[in-house]
Backbone and ligand atoms as CSV (ligand in chain L), in Angstrom:
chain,resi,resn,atom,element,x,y,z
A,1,UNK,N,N,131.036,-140.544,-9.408
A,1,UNK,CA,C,132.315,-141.036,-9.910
A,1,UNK,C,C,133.149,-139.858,-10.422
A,2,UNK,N,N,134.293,-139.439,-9.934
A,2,UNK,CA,C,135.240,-138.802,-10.314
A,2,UNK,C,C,135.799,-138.852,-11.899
A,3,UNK,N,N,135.880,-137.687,-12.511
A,3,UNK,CA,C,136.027,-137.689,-14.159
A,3,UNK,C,C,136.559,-136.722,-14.553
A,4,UNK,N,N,138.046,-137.053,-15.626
A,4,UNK,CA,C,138.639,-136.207,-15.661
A,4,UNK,C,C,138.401,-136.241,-17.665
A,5,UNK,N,N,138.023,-134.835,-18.266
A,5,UNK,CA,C,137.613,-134.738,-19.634
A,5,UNK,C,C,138.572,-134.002,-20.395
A,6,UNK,N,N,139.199,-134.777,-21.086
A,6,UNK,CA,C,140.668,-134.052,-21.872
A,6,UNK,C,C,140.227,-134.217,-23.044
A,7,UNK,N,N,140.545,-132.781,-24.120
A,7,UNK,CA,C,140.249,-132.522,-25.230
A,7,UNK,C,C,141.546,-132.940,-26.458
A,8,UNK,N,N,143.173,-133.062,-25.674
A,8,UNK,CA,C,143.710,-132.884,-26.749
A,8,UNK,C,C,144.171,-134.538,-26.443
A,9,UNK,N,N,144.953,-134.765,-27.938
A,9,UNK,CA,C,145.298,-135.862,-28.001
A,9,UNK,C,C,146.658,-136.518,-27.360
A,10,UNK,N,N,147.412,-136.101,-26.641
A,10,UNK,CA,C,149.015,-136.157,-26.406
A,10,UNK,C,C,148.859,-136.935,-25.118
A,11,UNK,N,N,149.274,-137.777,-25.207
A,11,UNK,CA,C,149.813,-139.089,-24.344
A,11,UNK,C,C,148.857,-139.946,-23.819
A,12,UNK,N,N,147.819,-139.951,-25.010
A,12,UNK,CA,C,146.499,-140.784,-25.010
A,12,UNK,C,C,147.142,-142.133,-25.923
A,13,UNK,N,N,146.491,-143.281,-24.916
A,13,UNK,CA,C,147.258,-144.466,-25.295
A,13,UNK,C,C,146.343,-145.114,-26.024
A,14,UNK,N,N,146.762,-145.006,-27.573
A,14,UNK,CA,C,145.997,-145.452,-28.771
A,14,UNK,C,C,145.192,-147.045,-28.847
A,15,UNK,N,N,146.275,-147.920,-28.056
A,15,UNK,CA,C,146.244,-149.353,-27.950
A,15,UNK,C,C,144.915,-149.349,-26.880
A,16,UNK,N,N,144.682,-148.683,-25.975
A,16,UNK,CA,C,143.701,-148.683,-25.023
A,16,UNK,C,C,142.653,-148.522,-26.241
A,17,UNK,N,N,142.475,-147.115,-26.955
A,17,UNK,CA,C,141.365,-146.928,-28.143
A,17,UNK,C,C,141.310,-148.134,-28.374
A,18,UNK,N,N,141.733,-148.709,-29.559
A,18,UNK,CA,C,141.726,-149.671,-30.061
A,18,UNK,C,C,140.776,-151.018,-29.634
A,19,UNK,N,N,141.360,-151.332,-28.151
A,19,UNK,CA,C,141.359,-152.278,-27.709
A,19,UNK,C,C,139.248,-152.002,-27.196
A,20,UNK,N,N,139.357,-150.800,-26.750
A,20,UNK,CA,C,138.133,-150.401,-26.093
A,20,UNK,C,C,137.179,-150.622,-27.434
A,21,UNK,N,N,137.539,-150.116,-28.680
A,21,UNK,CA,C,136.287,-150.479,-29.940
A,21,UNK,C,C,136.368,-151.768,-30.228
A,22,UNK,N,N,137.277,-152.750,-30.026
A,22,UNK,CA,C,136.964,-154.263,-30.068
A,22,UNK,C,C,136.001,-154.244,-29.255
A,23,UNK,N,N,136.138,-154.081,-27.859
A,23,UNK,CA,C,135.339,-154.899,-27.204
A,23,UNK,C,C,134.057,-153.984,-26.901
A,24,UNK,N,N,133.613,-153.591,-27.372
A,24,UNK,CA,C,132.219,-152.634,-28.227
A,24,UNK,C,C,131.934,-152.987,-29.010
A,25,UNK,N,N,132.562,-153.816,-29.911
A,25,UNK,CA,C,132.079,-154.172,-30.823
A,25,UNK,C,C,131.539,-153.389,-32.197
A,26,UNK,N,N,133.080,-152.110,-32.369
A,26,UNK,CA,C,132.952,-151.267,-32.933
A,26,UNK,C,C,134.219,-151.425,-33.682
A,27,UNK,N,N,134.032,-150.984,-35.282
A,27,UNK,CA,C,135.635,-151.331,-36.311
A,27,UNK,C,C,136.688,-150.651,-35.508
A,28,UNK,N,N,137.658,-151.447,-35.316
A,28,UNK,CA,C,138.618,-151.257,-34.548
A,28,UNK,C,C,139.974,-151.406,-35.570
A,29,UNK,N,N,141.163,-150.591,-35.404
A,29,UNK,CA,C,141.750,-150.902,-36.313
A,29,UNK,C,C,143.216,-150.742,-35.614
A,30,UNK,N,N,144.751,-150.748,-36.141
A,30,UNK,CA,C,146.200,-150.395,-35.505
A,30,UNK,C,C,145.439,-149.427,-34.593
A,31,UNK,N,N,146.950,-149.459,-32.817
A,31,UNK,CA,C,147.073,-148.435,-32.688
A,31,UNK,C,C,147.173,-146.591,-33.321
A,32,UNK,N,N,147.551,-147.055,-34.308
A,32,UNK,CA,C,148.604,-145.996,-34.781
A,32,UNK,C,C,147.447,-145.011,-35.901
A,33,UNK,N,N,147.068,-146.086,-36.628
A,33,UNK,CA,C,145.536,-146.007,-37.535
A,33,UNK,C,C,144.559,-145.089,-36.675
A,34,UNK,N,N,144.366,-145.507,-35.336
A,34,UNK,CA,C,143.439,-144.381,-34.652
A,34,UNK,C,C,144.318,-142.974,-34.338
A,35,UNK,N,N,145.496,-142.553,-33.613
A,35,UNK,CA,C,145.792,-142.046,-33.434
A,35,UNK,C,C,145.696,-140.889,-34.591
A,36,UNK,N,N,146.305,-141.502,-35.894
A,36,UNK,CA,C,145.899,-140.568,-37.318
A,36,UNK,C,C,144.664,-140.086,-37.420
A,37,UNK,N,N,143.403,-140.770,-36.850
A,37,UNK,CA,C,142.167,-140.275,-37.221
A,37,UNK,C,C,141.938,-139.148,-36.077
A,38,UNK,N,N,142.196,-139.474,-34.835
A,38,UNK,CA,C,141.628,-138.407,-33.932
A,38,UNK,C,C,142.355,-137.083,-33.757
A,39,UNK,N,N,143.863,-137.330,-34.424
A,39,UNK,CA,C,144.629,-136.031,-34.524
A,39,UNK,C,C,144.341,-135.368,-35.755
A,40,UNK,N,N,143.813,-135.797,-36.647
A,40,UNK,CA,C,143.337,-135.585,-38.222
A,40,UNK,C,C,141.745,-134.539,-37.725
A,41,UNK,N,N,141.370,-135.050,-36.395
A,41,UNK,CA,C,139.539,-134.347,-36.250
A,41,UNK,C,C,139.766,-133.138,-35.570
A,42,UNK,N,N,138.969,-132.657,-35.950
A,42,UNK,CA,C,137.991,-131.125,-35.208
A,42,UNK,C,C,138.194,-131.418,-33.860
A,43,UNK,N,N,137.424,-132.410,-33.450
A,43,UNK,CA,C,137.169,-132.458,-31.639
A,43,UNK,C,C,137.005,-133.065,-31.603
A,44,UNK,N,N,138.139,-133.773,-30.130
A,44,UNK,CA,C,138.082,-135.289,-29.688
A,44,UNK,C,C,138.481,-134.665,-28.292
A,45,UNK,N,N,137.727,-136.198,-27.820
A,45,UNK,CA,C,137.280,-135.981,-25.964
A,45,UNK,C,C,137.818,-137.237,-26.089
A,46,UNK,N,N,138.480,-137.362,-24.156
A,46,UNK,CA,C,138.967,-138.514,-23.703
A,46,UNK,C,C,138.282,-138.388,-22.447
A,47,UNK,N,N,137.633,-139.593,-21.681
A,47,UNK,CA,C,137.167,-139.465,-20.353
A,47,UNK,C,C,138.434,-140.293,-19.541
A,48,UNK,N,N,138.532,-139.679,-18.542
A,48,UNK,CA,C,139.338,-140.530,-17.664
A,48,UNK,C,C,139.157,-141.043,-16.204
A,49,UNK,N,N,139.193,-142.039,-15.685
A,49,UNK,CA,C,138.623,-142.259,-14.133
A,49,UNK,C,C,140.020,-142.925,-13.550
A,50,UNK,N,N,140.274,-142.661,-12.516
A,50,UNK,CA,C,141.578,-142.660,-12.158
A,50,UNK,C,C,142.782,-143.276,-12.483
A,51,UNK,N,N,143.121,-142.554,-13.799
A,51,UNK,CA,C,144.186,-142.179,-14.464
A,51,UNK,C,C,143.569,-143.162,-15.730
A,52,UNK,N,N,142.225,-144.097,-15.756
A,52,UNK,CA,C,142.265,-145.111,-16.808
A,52,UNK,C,C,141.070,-144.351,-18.067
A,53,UNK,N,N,141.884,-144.406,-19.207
A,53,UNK,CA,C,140.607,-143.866,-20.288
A,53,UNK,C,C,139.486,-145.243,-20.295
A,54,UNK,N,N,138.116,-144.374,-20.330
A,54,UNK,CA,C,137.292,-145.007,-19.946
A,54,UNK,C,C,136.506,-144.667,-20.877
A,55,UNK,N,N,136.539,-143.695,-21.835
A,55,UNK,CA,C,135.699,-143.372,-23.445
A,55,UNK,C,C,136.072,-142.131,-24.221
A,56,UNK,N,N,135.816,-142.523,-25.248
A,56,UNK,CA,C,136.154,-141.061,-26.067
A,56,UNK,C,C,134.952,-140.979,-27.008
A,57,UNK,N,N,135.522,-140.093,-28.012
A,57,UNK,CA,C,134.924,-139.504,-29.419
A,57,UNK,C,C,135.390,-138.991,-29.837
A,58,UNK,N,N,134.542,-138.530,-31.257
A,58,UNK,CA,C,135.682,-137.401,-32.027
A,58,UNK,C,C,134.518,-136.991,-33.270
A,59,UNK,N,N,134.839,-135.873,-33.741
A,59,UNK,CA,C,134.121,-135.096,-34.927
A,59,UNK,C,C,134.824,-134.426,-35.726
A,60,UNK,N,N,134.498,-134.806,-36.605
A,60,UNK,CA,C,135.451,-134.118,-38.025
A,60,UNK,C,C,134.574,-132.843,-38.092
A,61,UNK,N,N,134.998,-131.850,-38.417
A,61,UNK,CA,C,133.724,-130.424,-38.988
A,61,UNK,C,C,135.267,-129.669,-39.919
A,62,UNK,N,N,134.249,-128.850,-40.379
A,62,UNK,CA,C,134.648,-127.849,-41.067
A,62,UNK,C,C,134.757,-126.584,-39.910
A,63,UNK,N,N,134.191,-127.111,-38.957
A,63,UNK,CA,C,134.303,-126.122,-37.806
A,63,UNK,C,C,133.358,-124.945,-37.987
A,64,UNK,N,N,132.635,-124.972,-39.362
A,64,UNK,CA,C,131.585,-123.625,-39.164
A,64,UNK,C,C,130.417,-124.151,-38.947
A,65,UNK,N,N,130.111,-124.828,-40.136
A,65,UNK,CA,C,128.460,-125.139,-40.490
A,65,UNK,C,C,128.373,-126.498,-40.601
A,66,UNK,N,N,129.004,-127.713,-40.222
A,66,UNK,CA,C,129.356,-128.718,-40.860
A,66,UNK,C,C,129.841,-130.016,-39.738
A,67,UNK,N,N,129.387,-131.208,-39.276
A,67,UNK,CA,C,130.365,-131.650,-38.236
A,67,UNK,C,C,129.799,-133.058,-38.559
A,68,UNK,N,N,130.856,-134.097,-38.345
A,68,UNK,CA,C,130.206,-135.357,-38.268
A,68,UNK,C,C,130.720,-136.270,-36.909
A,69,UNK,N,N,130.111,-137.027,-36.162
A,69,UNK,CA,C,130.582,-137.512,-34.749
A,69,UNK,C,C,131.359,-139.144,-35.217
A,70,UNK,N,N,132.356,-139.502,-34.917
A,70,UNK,CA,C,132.543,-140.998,-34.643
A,70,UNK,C,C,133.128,-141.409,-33.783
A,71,UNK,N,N,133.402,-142.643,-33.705
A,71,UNK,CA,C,134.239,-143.692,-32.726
A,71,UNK,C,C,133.544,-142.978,-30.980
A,72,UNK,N,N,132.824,-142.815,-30.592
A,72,UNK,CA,C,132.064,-142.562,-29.701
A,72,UNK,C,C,131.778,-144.143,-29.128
A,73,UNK,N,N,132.215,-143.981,-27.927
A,73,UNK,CA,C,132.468,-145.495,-27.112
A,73,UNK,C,C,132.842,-145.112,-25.418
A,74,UNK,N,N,132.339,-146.238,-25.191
A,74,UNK,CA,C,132.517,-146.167,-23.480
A,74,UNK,C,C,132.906,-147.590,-23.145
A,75,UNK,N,N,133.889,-147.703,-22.123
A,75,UNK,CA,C,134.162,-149.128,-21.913
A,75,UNK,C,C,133.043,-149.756,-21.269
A,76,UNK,N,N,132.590,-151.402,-21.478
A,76,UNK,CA,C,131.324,-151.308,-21.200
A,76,UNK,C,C,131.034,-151.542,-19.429
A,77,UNK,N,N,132.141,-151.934,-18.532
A,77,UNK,CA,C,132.051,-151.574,-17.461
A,77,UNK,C,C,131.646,-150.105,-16.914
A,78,UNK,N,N,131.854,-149.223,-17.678
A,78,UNK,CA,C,131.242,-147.676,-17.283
A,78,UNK,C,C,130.166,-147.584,-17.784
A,79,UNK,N,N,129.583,-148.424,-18.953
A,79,UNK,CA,C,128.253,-147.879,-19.186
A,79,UNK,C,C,127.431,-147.657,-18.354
A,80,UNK,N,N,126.240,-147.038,-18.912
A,80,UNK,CA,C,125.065,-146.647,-18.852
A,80,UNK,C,C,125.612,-145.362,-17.190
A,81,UNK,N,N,126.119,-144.264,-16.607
A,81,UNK,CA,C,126.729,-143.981,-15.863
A,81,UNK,C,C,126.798,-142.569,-16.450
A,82,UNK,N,N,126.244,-142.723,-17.711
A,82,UNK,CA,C,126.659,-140.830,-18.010
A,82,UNK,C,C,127.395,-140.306,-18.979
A,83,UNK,N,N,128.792,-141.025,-18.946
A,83,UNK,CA,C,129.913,-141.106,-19.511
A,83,UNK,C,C,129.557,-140.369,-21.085
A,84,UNK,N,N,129.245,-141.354,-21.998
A,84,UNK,CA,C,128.473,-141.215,-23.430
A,84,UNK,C,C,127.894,-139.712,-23.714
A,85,UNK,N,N,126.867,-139.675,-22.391
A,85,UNK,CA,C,126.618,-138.266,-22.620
A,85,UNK,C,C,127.603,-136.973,-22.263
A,86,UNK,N,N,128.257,-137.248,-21.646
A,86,UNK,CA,C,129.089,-135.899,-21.203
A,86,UNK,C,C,130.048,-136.082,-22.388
A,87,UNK,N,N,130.598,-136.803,-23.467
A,87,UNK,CA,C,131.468,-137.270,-24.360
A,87,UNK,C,C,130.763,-136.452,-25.703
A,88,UNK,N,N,129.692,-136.627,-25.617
A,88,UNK,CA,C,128.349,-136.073,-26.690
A,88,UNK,C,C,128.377,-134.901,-26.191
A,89,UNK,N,N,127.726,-134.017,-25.045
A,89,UNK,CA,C,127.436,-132.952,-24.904
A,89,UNK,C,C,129.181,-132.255,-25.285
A,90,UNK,N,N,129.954,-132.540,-24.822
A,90,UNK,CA,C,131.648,-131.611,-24.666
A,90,UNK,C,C,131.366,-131.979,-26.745
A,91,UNK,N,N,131.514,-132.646,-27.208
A,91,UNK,CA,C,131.397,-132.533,-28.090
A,91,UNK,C,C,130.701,-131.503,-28.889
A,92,UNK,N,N,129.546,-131.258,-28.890
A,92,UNK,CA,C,128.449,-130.419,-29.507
A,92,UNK,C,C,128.861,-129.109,-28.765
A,93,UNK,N,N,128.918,-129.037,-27.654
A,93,UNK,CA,C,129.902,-127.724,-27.192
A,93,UNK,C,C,131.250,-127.415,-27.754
A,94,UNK,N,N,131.925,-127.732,-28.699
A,94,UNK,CA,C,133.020,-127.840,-29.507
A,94,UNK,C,C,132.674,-127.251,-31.188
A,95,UNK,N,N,131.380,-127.601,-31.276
A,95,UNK,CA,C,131.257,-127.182,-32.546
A,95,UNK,C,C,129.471,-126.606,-32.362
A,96,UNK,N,N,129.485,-125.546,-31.847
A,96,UNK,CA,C,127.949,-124.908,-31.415
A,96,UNK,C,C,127.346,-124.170,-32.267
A,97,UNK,N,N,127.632,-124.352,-34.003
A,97,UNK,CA,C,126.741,-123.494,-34.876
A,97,UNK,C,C,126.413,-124.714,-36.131
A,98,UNK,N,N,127.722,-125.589,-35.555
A,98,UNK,CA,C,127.284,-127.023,-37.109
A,98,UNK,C,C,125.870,-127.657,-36.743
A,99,UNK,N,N,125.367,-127.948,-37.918
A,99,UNK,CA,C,124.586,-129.264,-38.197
A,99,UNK,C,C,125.631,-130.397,-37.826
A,100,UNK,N,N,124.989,-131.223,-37.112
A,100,UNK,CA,C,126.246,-132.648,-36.743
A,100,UNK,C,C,125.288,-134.340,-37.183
A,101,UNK,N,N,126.288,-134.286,-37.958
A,101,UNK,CA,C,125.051,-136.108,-38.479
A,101,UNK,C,C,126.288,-136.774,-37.747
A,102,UNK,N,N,125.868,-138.411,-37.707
A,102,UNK,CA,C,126.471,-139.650,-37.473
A,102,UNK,C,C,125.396,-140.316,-37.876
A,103,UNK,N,N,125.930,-141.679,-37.552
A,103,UNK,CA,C,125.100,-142.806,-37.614
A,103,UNK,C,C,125.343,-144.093,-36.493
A,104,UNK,N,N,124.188,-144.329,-35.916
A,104,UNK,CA,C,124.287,-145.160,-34.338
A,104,UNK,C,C,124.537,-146.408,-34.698
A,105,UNK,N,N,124.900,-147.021,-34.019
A,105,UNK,CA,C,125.457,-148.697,-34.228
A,105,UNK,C,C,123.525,-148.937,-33.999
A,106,UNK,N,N,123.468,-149.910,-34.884
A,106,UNK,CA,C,121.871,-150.585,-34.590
A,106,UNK,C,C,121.245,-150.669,-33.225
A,107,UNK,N,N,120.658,-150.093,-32.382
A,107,UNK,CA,C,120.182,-150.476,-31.273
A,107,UNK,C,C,120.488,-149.751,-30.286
A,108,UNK,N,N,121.301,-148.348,-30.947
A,108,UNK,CA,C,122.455,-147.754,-29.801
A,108,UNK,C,C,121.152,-146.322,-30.440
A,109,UNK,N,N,120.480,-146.349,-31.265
A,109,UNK,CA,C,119.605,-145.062,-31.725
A,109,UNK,C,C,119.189,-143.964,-30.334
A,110,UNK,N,N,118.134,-144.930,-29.364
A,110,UNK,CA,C,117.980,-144.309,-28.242
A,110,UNK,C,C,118.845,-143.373,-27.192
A,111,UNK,N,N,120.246,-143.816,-27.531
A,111,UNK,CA,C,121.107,-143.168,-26.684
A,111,UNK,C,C,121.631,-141.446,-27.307
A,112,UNK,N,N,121.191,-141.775,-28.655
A,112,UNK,CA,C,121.678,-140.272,-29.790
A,112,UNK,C,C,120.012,-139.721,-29.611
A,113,UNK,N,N,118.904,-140.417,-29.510
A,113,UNK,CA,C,117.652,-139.518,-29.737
A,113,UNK,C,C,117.599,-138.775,-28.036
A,114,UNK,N,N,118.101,-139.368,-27.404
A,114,UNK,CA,C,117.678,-138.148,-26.037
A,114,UNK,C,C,118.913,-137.169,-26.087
A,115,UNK,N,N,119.658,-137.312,-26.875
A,115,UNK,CA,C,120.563,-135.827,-27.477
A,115,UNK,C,C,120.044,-134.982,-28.069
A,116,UNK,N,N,118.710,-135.260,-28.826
A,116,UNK,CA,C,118.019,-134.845,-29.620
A,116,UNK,C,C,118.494,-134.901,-31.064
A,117,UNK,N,N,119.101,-135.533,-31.624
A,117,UNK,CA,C,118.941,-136.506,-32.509
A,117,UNK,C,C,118.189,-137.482,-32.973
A,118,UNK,N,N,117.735,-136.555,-34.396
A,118,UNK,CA,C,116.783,-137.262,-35.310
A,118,UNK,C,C,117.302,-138.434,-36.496
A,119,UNK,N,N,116.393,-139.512,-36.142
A,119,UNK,CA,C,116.832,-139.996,-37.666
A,119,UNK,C,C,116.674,-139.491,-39.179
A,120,UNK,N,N,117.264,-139.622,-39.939
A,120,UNK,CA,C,117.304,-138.918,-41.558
A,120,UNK,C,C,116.668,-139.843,-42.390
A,121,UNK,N,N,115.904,-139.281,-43.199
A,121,UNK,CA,C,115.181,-140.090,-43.927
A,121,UNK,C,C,115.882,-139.970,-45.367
A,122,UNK,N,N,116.619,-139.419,-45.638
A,122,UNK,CA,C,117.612,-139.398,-47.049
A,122,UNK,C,C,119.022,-139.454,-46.832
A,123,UNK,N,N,119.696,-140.006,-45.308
A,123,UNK,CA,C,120.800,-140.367,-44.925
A,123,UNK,C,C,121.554,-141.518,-45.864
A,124,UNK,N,N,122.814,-141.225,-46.564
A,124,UNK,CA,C,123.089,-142.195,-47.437
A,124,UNK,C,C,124.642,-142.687,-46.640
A,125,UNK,N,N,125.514,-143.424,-47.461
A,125,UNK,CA,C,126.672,-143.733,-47.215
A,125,UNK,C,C,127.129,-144.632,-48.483
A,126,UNK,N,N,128.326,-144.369,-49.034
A,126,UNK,CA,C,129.159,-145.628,-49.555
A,126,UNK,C,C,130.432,-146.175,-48.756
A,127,UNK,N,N,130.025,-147.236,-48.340
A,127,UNK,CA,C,131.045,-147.697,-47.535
A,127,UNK,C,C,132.183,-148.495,-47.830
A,128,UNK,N,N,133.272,-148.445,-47.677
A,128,UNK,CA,C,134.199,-149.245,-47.982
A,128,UNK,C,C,133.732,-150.950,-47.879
A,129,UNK,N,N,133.693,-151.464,-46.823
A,129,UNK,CA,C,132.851,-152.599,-46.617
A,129,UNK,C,C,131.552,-152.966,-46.558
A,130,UNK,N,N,131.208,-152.111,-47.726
A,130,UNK,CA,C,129.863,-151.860,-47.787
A,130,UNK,C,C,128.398,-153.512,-47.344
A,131,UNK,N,N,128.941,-154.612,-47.895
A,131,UNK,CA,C,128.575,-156.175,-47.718
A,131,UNK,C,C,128.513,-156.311,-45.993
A,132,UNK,N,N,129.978,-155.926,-45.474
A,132,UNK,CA,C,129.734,-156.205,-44.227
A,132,UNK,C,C,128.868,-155.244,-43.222
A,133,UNK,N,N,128.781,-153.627,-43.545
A,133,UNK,CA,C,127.771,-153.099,-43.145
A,133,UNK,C,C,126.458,-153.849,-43.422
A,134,UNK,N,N,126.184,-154.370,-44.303
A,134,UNK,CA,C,124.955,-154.449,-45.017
A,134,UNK,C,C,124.346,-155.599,-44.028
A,135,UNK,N,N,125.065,-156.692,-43.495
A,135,UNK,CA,C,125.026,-157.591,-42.450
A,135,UNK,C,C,124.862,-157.253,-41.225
A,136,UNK,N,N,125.611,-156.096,-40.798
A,136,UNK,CA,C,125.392,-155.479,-39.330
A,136,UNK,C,C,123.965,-154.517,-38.948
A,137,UNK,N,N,123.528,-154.658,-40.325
A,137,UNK,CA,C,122.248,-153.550,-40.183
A,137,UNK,C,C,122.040,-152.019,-39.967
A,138,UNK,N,N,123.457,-151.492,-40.814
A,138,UNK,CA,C,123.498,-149.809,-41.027
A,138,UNK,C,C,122.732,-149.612,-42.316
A,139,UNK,N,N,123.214,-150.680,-43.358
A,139,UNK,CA,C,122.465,-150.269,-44.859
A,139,UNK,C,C,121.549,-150.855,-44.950
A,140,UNK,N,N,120.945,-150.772,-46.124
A,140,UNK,CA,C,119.635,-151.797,-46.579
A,140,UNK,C,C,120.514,-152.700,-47.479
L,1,COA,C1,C,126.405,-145.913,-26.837
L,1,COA,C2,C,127.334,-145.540,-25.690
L,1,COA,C3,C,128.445,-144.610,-26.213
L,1,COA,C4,C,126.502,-144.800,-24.632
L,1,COA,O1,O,127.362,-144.413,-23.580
L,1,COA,P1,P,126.884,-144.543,-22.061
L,1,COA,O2,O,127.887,-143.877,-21.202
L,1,COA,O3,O,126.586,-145.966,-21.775
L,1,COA,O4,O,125.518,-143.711,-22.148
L,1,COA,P2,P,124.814,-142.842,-21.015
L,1,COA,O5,O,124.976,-143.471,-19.682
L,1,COA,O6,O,125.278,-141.429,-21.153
L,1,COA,O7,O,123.298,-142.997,-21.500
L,1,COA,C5,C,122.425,-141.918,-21.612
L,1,COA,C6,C,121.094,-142.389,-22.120
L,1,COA,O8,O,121.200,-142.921,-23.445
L,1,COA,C7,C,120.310,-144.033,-23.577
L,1,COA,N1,N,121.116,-145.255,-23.789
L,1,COA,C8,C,122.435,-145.423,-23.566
L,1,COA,N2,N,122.825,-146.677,-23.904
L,1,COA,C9,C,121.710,-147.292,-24.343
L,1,COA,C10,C,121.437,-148.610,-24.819
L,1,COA,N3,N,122.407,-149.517,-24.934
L,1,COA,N4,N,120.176,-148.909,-25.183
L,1,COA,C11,C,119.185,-147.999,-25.063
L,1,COA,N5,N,119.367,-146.740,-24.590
L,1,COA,C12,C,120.612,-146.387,-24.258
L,1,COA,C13,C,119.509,-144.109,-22.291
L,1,COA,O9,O,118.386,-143.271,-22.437
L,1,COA,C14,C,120.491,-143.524,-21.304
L,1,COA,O10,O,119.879,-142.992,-20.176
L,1,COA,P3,P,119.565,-143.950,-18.900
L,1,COA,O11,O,120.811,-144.743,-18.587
L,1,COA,O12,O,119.215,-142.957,-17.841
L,1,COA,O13,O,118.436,-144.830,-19.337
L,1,COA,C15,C,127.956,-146.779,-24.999
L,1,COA,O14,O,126.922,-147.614,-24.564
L,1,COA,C16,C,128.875,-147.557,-25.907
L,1,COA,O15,O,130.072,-147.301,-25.944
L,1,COA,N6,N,128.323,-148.535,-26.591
L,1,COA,C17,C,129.091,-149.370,-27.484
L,1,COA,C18,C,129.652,-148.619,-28.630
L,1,COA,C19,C,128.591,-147.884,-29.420
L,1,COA,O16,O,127.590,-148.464,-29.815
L,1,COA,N7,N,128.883,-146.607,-29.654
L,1,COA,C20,C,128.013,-145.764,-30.407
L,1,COA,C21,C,128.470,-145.771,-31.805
L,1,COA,S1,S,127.315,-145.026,-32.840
């Protein structure tokens, strides 16, 4: 499958984001709300298959020693195809001296451990919706 991997953010259609973490079943929020976050990050990837975004990501770092991954998604017609990983690897090639944490949607673990990603055993979070995490099975 033909794939085109764009790093910057400019004339990436936010409403597509958006629309793509609904139906992932990932917090999805305004167009406009994402656009602030991925122009706000370190490194963000867009995949594209003829002419249609088909997944992204993004990592906040400090850019030295420091990086965290989110909104990492693939539409789910492209899954399982690669996508995820080439989104992950361009990523970690973006920031090649940080430590990089995230945290996997429940059940999605396997897809971050053949990155070689470990789980943390003193991994914390306070979350804004902390109740509704607590339901989805990120917290205890
Ligand atoms: C998780 C996600 C980004 C993976 O992207 P993808 O393009 O489907 O992943 P890849 O094809 O690169 O998968 C690589 C490997 O990861 C593992 N993997 C991927 N998805 C998996 C799943 N749902 N369950 C178990 N293992 C999975 C497999 O080992 C897979 O290799 P294989 O297909 O040869 O078995 C994508 O499924 C997605 O957008 N899911 C919904 C949103 C989400 O949960 N995002 C992660 C937020 S933390």
């Amino acid at each position: 499958m033909e794939i085109d991997i764009r790093c910057e953010c400019f004339e990436v259609d936010w409403k597509i984001v958006s629309e793509t973490l609904k139906r992932v079943g990932m917090a999805f929020y305004e167009p406009e709300t994402h656009r602030k976050a991925f122009e706000a990050s370190h490194t963000t990837v867009f995949v594209y298959h003829a002419a249609q975004l088909i997944g992204f990501g993004r990592a906040i770092s400090d850019g030295v020693y420091q990086g965290a991954v989110y909104d990492v998604a693939v539409a789910p017609e492209f899954q399982r195809k690669g996508i995820g990983t080439i989104i992950m690897k361009k990523i970690l090639e973006r920031l090649p001296e940080c430590n990089i944490i995230l945290y996997a949607t429940p059940g999605k673990e396997a897809f971050y451990e053949a990155l070689n990603f470990r789980k943390m055993k003193t991994g914390m979070a306070c979350f804004r919706n902390s109740e509704k995490m607590k339901e989805k099975g990120f917290t205890e």
